[in-house]
VEXGU-284995 format. One record per residue: residue number from 0; residue in three letters; y, z, x of N, C-alpha, C in turn. Coordinates in steps of 0.2 Angstrom, whole numbers. Layout:
BEGIN
> num  residuo  n.py  n.pz  n.px  ca.py  ca.pz  ca.px  c.py  c.pz  c.px
> NUM  ALA  Y  Z  X  Y  Z  X  Y  Z  X .
...
This chain:
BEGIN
> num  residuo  n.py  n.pz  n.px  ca.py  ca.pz  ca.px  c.py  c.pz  c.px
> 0  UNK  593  605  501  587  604  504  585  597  501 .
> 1  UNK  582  593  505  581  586  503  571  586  503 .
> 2  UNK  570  581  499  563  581  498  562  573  501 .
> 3  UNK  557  571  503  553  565  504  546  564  502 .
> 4  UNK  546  557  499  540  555  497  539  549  500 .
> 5  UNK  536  545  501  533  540  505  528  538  501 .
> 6  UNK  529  530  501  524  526  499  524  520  501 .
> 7  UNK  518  515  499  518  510  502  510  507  507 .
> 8  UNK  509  513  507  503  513  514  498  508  510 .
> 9  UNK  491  509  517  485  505  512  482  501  520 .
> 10  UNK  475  498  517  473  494  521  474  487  523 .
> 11  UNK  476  485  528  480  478  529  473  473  535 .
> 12  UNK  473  469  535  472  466  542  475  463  547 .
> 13  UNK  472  464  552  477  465  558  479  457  558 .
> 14  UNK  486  457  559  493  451  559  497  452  553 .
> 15  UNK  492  455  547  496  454  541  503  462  542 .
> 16  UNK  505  461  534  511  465  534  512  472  531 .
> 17  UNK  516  476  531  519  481  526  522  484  525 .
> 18  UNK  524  487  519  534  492  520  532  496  518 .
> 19  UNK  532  501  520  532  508  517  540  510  515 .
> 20  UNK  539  514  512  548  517  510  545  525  508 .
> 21  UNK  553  528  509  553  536  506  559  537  502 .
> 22  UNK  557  537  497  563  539  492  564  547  493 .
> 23  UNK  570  548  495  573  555  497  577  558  490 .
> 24  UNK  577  565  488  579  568  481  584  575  485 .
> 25  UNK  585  578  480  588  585  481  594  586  485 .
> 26  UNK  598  581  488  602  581  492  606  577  495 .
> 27  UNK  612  575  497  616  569  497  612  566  503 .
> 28  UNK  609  561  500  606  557  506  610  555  512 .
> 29  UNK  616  554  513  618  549  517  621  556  522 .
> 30  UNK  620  561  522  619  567  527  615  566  532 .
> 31  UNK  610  563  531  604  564  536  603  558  539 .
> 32  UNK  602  558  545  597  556  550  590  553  547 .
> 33  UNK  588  548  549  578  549  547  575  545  552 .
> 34  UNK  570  545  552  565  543  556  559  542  552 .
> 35  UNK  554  540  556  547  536  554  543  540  559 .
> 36  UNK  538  543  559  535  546  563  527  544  561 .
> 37  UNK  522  543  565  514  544  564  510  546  567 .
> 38  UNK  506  547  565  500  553  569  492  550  568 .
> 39  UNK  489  552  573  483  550  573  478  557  574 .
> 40  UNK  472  556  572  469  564  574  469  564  580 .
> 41  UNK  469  571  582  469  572  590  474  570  596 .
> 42  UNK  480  567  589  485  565  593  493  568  593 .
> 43  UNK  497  568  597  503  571  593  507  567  589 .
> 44  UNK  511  569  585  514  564  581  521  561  585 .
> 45  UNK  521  556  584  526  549  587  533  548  584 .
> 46  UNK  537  546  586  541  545  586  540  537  583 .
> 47  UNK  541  532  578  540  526  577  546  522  577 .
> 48  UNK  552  525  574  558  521  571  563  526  569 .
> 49  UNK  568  525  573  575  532  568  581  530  566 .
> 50  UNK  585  530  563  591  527  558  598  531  559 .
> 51  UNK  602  531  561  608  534  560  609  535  552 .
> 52  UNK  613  539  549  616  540  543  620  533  540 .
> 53  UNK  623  532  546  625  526  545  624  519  543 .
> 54  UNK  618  520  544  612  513  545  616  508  553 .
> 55  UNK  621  510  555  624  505  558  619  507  566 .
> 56  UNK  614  514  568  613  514  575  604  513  573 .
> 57  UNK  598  510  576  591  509  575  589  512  583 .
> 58  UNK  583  514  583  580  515  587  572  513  586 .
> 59  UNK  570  511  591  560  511  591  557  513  595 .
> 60  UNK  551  515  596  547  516  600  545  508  603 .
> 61  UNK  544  508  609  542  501  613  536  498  609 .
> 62  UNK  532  503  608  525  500  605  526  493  600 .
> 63  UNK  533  497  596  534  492  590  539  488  589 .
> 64  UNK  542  487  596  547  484  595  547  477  594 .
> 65  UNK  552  473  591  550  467  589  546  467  582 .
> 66  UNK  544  470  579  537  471  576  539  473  568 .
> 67  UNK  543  480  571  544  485  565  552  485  563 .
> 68  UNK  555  486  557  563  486  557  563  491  552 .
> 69  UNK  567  495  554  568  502  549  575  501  548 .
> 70  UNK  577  503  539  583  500  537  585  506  531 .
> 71  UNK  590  506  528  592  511  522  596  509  518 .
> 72  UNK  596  512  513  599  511  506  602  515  503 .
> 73  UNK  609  519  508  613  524  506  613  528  498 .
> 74  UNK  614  519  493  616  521  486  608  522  483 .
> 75  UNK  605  519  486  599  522  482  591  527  485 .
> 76  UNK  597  528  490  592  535  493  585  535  495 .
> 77  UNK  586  528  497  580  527  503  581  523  510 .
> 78  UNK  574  525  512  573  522  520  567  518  520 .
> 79  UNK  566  513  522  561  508  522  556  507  530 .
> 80  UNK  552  506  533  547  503  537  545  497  537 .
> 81  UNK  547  489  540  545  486  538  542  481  544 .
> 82  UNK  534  481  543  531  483  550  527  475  548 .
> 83  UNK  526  470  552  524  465  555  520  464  559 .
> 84  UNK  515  460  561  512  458  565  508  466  567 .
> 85  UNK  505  468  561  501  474  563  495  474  566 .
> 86  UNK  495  479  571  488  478  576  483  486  576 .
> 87  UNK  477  485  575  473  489  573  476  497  576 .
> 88  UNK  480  497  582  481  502  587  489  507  582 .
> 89  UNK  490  503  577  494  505  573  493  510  567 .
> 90  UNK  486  509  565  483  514  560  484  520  563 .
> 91  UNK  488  523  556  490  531  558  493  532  551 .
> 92  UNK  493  540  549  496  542  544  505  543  547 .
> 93  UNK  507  539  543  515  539  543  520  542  540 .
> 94  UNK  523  546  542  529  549  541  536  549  541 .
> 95  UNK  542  553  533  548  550  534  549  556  535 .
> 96  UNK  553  556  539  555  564  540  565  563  540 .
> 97  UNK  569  568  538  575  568  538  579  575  542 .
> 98  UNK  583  574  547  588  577  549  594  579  547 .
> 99  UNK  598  581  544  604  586  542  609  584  545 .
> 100  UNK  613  580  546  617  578  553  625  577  548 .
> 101  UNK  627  583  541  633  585  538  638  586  543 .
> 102  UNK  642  582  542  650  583  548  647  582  554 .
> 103  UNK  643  577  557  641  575  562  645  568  563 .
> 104  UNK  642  565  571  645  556  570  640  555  567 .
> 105  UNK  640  550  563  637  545  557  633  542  561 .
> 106  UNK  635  537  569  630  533  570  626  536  576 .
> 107  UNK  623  542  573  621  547  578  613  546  577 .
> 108  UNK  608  544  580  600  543  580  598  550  581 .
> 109  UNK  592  551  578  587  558  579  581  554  583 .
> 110  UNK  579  555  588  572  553  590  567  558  594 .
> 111  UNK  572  567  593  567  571  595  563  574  588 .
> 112  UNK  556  574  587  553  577  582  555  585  580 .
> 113  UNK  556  589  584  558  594  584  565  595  581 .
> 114  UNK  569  589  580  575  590  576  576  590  569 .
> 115  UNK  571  586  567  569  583  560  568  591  557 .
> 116  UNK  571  592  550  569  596  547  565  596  542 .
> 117  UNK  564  591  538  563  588  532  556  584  532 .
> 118  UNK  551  584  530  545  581  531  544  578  525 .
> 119  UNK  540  571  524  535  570  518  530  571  519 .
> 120  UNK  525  571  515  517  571  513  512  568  518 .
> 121  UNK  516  562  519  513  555  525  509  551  518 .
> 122  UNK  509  544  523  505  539  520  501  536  524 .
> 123  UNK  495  534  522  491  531  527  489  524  527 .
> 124  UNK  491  522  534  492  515  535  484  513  539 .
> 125  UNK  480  508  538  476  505  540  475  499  540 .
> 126  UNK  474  498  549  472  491  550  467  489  553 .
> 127  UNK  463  486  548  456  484  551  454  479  547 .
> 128  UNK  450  474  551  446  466  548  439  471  544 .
């Protein structure tokens, strides 16, 4: 069972920058799948960014494409958000979530929420002048 924590969040101005990261424990990182998910109240939680095991497959949501690059760091057991040109419509609590994908293809993406089994706490991103 793998654990995530997430940090990084905080109040930015819209065009400015931010990385949030999740340092992942308990379990051979490079098993899993992740993703970047965010939520808003009253909203369902999103799909942001997802990673192959591999780091070698990326996925986005259109919203943020060009915008946002999600990357990983096998040996040191983490996943990054590295989000650019932020616009106020961005502000949401952000989540890493991880999928379990052992003895799977490696450059395999998770982008249904429902597959993720592993959640963090969330971190909250905000953008406003």
């Amino acid at each position: 069972q793998v654990q995530l924590v997430e940090s990084g969040g905080g109040l930015v101005q819209p065009g400015g920058s931010l990385r949030l990261s999740c340092a992942a424990s308990g379990d051979t990182f490079s098993y899993y799948a992740m993703g970047w998910f965010r939520q808003t109240p009253g909203k369902e939680r999103e799909l942001v960014a997802a990673i192959s095991r591999s780091g070698s497959n990326v996925d986005y949501a259109h919203s943020v494409k060009g915008r946002f690059t999600i990357d990983r760091d096998n040996s040191r057991n983490t996943v990054s958000l590295q989000m650019n040109s932020l616009k106020p419509e961005d502000t949401a609590v952000y989540y890493c979530a991880a999928d379990l994908q052992e003895g799977k293809d490696p450059v395999l993406v998770t982008t249904n929420s429902d597959e993720y089994e592993y959640w963090g706490q969330g971190t909250q991103v905000t953008v406003s002048s």
